[in-house]
C-alpha positions in Angstrom: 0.0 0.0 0.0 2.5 2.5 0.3 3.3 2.7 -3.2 0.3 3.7 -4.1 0.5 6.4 -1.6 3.3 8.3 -3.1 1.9 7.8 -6.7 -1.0 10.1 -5.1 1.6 12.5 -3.6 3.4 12.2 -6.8 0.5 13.3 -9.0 -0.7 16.3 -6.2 2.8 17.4 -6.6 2.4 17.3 -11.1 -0.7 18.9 -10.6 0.4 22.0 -8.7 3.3 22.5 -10.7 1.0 22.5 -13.6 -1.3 24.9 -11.7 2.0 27.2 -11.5 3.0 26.9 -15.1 -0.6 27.8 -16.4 -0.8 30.9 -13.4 2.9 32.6 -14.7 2.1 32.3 -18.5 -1.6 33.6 -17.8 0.3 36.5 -16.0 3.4 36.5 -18.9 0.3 37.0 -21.4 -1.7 39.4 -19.4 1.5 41.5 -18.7 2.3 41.5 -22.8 -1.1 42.5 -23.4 -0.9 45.6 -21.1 2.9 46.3 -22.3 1.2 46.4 -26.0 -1.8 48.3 -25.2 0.2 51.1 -23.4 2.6 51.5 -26.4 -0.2 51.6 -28.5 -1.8 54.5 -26.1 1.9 56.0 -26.0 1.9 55.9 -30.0 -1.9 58.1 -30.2 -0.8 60.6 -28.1 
């Protein structure tokens, strides 16, 4: 039984570093977004 124990560990370890990968390129994308749409507000004025 203890096997199986760490292969639940195991995969509730994958799945937060998942969670973490998917978090910083949501916030890599949403920070591009705002970097484009202030040079674009930079360029109008």
């Amino acid at each position: 039984m203890p096997h199986a124990k760490t292969l639940v560990q195991q995969v509730a370890l994958n799945q937060e570093e998942v969670r973490a990968v998917v978090t910083a390129s949501k916030t890599r994308k949403k920070h591009q977004q705002e970097l484009i749409h202030s040079a674009l507000m930079a360029e109008e004025t």
